[in-house]
N, C-alpha and C positions, 0 to 999 in steps of 0.2 A: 730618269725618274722611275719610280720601281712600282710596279702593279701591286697595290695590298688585296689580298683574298679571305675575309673570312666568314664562316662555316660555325652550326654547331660542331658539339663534342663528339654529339652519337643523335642519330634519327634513328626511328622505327619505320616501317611498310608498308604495309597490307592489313589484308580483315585477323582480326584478332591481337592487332600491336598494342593496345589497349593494358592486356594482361602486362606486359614488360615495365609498366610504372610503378606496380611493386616492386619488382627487382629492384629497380634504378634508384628506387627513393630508401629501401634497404642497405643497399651496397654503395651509396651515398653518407650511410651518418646518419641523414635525416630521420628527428623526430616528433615531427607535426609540422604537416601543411595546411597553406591558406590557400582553400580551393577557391579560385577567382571563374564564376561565369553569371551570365544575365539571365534574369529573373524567366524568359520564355526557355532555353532551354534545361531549367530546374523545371518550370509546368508541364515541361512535355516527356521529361524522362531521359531527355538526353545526357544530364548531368550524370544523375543514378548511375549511367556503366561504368562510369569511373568510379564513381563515389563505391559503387558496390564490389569495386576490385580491392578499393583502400580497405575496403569494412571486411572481405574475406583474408587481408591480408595483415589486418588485428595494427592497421597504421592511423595513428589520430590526423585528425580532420578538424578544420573550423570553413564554414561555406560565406563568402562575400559574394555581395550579385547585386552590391548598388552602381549600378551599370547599364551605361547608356548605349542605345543604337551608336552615336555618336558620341564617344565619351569625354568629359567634361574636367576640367578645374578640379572642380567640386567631388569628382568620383572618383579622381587618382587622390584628393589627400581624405577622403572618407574610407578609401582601402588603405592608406598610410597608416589612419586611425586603428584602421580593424587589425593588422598584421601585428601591431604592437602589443596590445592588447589582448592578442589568441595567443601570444607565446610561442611563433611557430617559425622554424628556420627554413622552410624554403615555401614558394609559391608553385601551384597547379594551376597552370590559366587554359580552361575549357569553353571553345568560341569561338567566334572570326577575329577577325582583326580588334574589333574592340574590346573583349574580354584579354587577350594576350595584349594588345596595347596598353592595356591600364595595367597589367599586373607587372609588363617593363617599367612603365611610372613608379609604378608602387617600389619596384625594386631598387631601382637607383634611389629614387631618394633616401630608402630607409639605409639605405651604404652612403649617398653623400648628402646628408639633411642638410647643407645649405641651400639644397634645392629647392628646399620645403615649397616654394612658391609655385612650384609646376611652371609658370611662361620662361621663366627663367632656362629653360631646358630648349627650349626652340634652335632649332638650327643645332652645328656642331656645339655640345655646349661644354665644358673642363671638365668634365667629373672627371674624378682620380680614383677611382673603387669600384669592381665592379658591382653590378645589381645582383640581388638575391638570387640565388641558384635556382629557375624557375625550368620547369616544365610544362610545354608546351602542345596542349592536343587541339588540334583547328578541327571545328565543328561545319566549317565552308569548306570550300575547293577554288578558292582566288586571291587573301589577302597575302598568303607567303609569309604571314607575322609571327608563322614559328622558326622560320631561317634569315628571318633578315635581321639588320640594326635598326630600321629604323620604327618608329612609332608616331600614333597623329590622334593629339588630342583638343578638345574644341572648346577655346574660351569663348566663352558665349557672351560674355561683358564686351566684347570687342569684337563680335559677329567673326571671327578668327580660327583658323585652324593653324595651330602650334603642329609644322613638323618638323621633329627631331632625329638625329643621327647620332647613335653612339655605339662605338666598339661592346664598350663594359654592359649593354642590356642585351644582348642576343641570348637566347634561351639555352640551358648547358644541354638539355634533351628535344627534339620534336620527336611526337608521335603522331604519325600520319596514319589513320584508319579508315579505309574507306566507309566502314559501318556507321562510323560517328556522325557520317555526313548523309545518310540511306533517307532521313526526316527530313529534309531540306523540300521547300515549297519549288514548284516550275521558277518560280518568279526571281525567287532568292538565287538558285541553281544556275540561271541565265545572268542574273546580274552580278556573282562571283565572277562566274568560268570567264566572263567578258573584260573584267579586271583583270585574271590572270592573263587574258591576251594581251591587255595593253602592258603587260609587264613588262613581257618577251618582246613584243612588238617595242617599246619605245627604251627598254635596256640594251636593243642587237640596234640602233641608230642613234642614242645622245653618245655625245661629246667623249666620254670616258670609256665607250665600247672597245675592246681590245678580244682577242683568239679566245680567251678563256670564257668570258663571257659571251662570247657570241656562239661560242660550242651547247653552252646551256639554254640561251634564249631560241637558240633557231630549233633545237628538239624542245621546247617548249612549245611553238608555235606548231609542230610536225602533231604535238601527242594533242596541245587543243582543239586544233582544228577536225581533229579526227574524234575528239571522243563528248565536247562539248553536247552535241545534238542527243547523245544517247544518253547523259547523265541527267541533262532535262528531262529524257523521258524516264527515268530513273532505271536504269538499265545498270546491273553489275559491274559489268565492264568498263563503261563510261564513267560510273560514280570513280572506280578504283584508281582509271587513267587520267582522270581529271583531276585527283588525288593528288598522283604523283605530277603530271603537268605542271600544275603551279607550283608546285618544292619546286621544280625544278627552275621555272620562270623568277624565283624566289632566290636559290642560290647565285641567279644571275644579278637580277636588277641591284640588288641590294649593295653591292660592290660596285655598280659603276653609275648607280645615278638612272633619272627619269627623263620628263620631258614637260612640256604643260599643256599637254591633255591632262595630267594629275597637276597642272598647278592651276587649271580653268576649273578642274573639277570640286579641287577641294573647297573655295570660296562658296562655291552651291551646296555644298554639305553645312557647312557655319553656318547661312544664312536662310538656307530653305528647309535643311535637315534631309536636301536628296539624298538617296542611297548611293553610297559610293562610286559602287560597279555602275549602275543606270547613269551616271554621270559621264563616269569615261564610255562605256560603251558611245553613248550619243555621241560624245565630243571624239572621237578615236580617226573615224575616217576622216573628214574634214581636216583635222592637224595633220593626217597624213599626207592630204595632197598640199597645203600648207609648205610640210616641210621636205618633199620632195625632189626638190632641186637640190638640197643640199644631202644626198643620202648616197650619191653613186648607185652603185649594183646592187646593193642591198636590198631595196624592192623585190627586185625579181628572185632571192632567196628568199624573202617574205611569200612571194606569191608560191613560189614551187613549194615549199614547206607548207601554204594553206592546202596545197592539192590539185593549184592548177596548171593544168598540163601546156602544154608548149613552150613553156617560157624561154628555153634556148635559142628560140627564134624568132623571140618577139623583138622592137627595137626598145629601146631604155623607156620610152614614153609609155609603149604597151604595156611594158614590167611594173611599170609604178601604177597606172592604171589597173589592171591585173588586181594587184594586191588589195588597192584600195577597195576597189569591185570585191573581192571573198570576203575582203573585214565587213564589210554591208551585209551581203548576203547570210551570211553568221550571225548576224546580230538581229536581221530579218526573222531569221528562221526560226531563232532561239526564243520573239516576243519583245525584243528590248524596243521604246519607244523611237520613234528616227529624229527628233527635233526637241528643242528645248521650250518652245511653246511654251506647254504645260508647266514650268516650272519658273524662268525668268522673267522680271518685272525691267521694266525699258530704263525705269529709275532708278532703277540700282546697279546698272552696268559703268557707269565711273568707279563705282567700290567694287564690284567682280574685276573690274579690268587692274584697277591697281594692285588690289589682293594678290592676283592671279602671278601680277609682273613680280610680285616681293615675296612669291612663294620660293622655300628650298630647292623646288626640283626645274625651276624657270632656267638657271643657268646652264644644264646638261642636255637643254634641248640643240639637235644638232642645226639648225637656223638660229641666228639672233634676232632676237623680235625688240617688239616695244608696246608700251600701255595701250596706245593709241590701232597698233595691229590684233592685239589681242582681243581689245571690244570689236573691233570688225569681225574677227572669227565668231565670237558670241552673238554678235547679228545675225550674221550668215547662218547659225545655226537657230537662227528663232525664224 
């Protein structure tokens, strides 16, 4: 069977990659974008460094930002609506995961309109065309939704998160700036950077992990583990390295698959509207000692890649302990809460637990579970 690999066309950097989307939308064709971002970073100015790159570079614009934390049904065919309507041939999605998630919705459909229904896209779904020629500037440092294929949008009629896999929506440009991301709260900082570890962390262990992915995931886990702490404290360096950490935890996972710390997590996102990252963070360790057993060596390149030292000498039990032990400490240190307490209700754990088992990324974890173990983990963590 043959490993498929894919990548954007072209990424950008570092502080000032920003400027490079005129180029690109120049030396492209394009003649008017529909800049996709959420209505907080239009209030705070974040949008403007783009927008004001477009406006010195005399490029039409139309701005959508009906756009949810958690994006909806409703927001990917209300950007359908707008993208029609502005006359504009490609899309700028500026934001985390949900502004670039909705603006790959947006895209495929307006290339395969039998989509029109948005749930219809759930899982692998046929489209035959690719999505709009979008570029991608991430406003975090954890969802990787400007190099991956997939996207997760939340039907809310069906307390549901729709996640999707498709070749044809990966973005033809990311631009990675560490500047874009300099306005980020502690809070937000900690609950990305934590996502992007669980990228690396459960893309270098499910099912489909092979050399090329695990080349990028385990210097994923090398650059978060090192640079998380400083980006929380908003520290240049840390903001820049945790930048590039998750592209790079991002070129990995997205090609071989998750695990379900992201299929426990997503069902709390549908239904609670938890923040993504504070989701998996919580749930991270625990799945880790969970799936364990079935991981070989790999722990203890988790563990030496978080930083800690001896592990040549530790015995396999130490190494998986090890790991587990820095993923905690991490998540400690960063503010992320330790237990799900605060967020799950006892009565709704037959619907987390099912959701959780009939999520996309349930099958790539490297243990086989079932409904019935997956609510035990969900106890253990309340």
């Amino acid at each position: 069977m043959a490993n498929r690999f894919v990548l954007n066309e072209t990424s950008y950097h570092g502080k000032g990659a920003i400027l490079e989307i005129a180029n690109e939308v120049k030396a492209r064709g394009f003649k008017k974008c529909l800049v996709c971002s959420d209505p907080d970073l239009i209030k705070f100015g974040v949008t403007k460094k783009v927008t004001d790159v477009l406006d010195n570079a005399s490029i039409a614009y139309e701005i959508f930002s009906e756009i949810k934390p958690n994006p909806t049904v409703e927001n990917v065919q209300a950007g359908v609506a707008a993208y029609k309507a502005s006359g504009s041939d490609c899309l700028i999605a500026i934001g985390g995961g949900s502004s670039i998630d909705t603006a790959k919705a947006v895209g495929i459909i307006i290339n395969n309109p039998e989509f029109a229904d948005v749930v219809s896209l759930e899982g692998v779904a046929p489209t035959k065309n690719k999505c709009v020629p979008i570029i991608a500037v991430p406003t975090t440092a954890g969802t990787a939704a400007e190099v991956t294929i997939n996207y997760v949008i939340t039907d809310a009629k069906a307390n549901r998160k729709l996640v999707c896999v498709d070749v044809h929506d990966i973005p033809v440009v990311a631009v990675v700036d560490p500047d874009m991301m300099s306005t980020m709260p502690k809070g937000l900082t900690a609950a990305t950077g934590m996502d992007a570890l669980t990228h690396a962390i459960e893309g270098y262990i499910t099912k489909g992990a092979w050399e090329l992915s695990d080349m990028f995931h385990i210097k994923a886990i090398e650059i978060i583990a090192k640079s998380l702490r400083g980006a929380v404290d908003n520290t240049p360096e840390g903001r820049e390295m945790m930048a590039l950490g998750q592209y790079v935890a991002g070129m990995g996972f997205s090609n071989v698959g998750l695990g379900i710390v992201h299929s426990m997590a997503h069902p709390l996102g549908a239904l609670y509207d938890t923040p993504h990252g504070v989701a998996n963070a919580i749930i991270l360790p625990t799945v880790m000692e969970y799936n364990a057993p079935e991981t070989g060596e790999k722990y203890r390149d988790i563990a030496k890649a978080m930083g800690v030292e001896g592990t040549c000498c530790m015995t396999i039990e130490e190494a998986r302990k090890a790991a587990v032990d820095a993923v905690k400490q991490l998540s400690v240190d960063v503010g992320i809460p330790a237990d799900l307490k605060e967020i799950v209700k006892k009565e709704d754990l037959d619907f987390l637990a099912q959701s959780a088992y009939d999520d996309a990324c349930r099958p790539g974890n490297p243990r086989d579970t079932s409904v019935e173990e997956i609510k035990e983990l969900y106890l253990k963590l309340m």
